[in-house]
N, C-alpha and C positions, 0 to 999 in steps of 0.2 A: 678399334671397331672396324670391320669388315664394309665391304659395297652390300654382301648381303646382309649382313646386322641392322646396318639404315634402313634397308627395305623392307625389311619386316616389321620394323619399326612405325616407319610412315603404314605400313598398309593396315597397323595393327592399328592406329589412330583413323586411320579414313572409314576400317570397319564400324568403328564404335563411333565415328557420328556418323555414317548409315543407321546402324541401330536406333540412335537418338533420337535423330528424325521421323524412323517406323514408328518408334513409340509413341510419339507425338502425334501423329497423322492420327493413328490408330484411336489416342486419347481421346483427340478432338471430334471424331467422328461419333464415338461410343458417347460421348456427354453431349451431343450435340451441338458442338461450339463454345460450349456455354466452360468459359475459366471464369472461374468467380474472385481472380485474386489471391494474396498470398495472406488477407485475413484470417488468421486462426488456427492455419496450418502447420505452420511451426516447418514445412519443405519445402526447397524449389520450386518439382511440379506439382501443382496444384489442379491441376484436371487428372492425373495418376488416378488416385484414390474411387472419382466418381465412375471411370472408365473399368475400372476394378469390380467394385459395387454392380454394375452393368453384366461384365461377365460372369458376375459369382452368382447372379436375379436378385442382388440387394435394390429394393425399391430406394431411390433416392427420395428423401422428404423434402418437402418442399422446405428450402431458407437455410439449408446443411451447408455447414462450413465443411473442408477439407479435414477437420478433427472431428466431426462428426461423422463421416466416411470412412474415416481409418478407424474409429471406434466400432462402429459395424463389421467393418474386414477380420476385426481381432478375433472374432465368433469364428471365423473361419479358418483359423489359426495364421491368417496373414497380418505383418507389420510392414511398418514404413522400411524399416532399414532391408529387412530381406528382398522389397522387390525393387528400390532404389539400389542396393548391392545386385543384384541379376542386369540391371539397365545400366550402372556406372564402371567406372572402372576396377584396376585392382583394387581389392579391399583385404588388408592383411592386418590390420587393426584392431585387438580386440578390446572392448572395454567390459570390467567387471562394475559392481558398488562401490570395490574400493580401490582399483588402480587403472590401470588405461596401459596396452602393452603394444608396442608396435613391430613390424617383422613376424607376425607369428608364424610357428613351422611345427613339421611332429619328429619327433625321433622314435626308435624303438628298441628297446631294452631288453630283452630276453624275450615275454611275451608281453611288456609294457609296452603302447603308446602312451607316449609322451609329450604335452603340449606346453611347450616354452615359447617369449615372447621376450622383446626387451621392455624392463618397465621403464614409464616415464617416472621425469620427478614431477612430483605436487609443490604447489603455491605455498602452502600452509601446511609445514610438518609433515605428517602421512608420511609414507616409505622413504624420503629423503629426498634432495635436494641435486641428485646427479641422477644418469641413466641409468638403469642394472643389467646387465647382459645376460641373456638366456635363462631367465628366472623361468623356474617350473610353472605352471598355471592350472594343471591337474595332468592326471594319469587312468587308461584306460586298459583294460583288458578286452575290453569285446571295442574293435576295428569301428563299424556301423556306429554304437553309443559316442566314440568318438569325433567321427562325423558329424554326429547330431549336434552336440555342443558346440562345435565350429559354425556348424549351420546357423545356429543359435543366434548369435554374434554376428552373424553377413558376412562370415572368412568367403570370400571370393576365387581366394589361390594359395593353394599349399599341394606341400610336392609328397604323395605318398610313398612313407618310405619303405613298403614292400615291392611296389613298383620302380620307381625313380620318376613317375611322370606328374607331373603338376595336373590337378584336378582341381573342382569348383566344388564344394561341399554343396552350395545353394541350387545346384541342379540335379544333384543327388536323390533316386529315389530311397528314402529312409523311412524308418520305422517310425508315426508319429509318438511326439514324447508328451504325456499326459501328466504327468509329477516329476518333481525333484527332489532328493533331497543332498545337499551338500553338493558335491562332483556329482553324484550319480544323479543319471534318467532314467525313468522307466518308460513301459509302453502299455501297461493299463494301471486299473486301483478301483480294488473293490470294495464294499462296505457289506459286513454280515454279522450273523451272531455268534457269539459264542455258547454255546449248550453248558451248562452245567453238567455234572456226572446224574443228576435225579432224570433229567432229559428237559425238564424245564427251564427256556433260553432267559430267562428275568428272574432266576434264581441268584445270578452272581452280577446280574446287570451285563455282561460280557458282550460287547460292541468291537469290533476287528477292522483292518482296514488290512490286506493284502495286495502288494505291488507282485508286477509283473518284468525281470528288467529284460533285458538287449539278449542276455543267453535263455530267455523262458521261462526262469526259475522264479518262483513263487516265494515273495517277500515280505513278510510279516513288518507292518508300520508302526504297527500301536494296539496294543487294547485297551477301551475307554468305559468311562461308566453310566454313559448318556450317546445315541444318537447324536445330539448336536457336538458334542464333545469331539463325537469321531468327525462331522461333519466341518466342523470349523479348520481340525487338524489338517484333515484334507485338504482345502481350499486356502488355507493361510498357511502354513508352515511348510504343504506340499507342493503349494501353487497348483492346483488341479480345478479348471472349471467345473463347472455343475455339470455340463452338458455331458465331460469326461467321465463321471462319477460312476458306475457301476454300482448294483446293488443284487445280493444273493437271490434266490426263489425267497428264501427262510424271510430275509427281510422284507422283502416286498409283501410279505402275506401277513407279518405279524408288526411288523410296524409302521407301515405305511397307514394304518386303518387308525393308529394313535395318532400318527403325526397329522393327522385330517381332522383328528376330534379335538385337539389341543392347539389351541390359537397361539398360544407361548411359542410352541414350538414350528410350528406351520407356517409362519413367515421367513422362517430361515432356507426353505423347499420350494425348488423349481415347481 
């Protein structure tokens, strides 16, 4: 290692506790002082979230714990790990439901991006008992969708390999991702009807849900036989909040007037 390799070294550590401390300053001014401890929070910092809340005009309730703050932020599409990733250090770690992979990087394959990782071993069975080198972790075609999935996760630093320069996905401006399904993101998800051929939309019950993904293209989800059918689909299987949800002209005029007269169904509706 070089006299210059140390120095950027040390100066890369003196930046990030400059940083640290801005944040901190900043937190405590925005919360007025007030750390309420690390009751409940399940973080470090514990005045983050209320200091957050502050700038997003989240009214703090009076007696809110730290997980009551970040449950508010979530409306906003912000989590603990993405602004804790923005404020900490490297973070190249990603963790899925079912494995945890450390190193991750992108490669690219003809027109694939590529997101490998090394997996860890698990305690109990699961993928085995050693490390795995450069397992795949999914594969993208549209550049940005994969971004987003890194972002996803609080990937910190990976080296674009169109460029060769190491980038922060978490500072990235990106398309927001409003569903998933499997690998893929999308960037909207609409809910409409389907018309029968007589032109009457409750002839075949026909309910739609069309995604939008990363290259614009219009993506058929589902067709269902119930409003809520579509609605649950949406919201469980696609992970898509309510607030996300789009709905056509067609639906708004011909079903929203059922879903209001029908208590069954009306509680499931923002």
């Amino acid at each position: 290692m070089t006299d210059v390799d140390r120095f950027r070294i040390r100066r890369s550590k003196r930046l990030a506790e400059k940083r640290s401390r801005a944040d901190a300053d900043e937190e405590e001014t925005n919360n007025g002082g007030n750390n309420r401890g690390n009751s409940g929070g399940g973080h470090g910092n514990t005045r983050l979230p209320y200091g957050l809340c502050k700038r997003y005009g989240i009214e703090i309730g009076k007696g809110w714990q730290p997980r009551d703050a970040w449950d508010a932020l979530a409306g906003k599409g912000v989590t603990p790990s993405g602004e804790f990733a923005k404020r900490g250090a490297k973070q190249t770690t990603l963790k899925t439901g079912l494995a945890t992979y450390k190193n991750t990087r992108v490669e690219k394959f003809e027109s694939q991006y590529i997101i490998r990782g090394d997996m860890q071993p698990t305690e109990k069975g699961g993928f085995g008992s050693k490390e795995t080198k450069g397992v795949q972790i999914a594969s993208y075609a549209n550049k940005k969708e994969m971004f987003a999935r890194l972002k996803e996760h609080g990937i910190t630093s990976v080296k674009d390999p169109d460029t060769g320069e190491t980038v922060n996905p978490m500072k990235m401006d990106l398309p927001k991702v409003v569903a998933q399904k499997g690998d893929r993101r999308y960037t909207d998800l609409v809910i409409g009807i389907r018309a029968s051929k007589s032109g009457r939309p409750y002839d075949r019950k026909g309910f739609t849900l069309f995604a939008k993904d990363f290259d614009g293209k219009k993506v058929q989800m589902g067709t269902f036989d119930s409003p809520k059918e579509a609605f649950d689909y949406a919201t469980g299987k696609l992970k898509c909040k309510k607030s996300d949800l789009k709905e056509t002209r067609d639906y708004k005029k011909v079903v929203r007037p059922m879903i209001a007269e029908t208590n069954s169904l009306y509680r499931y509706w923002r």
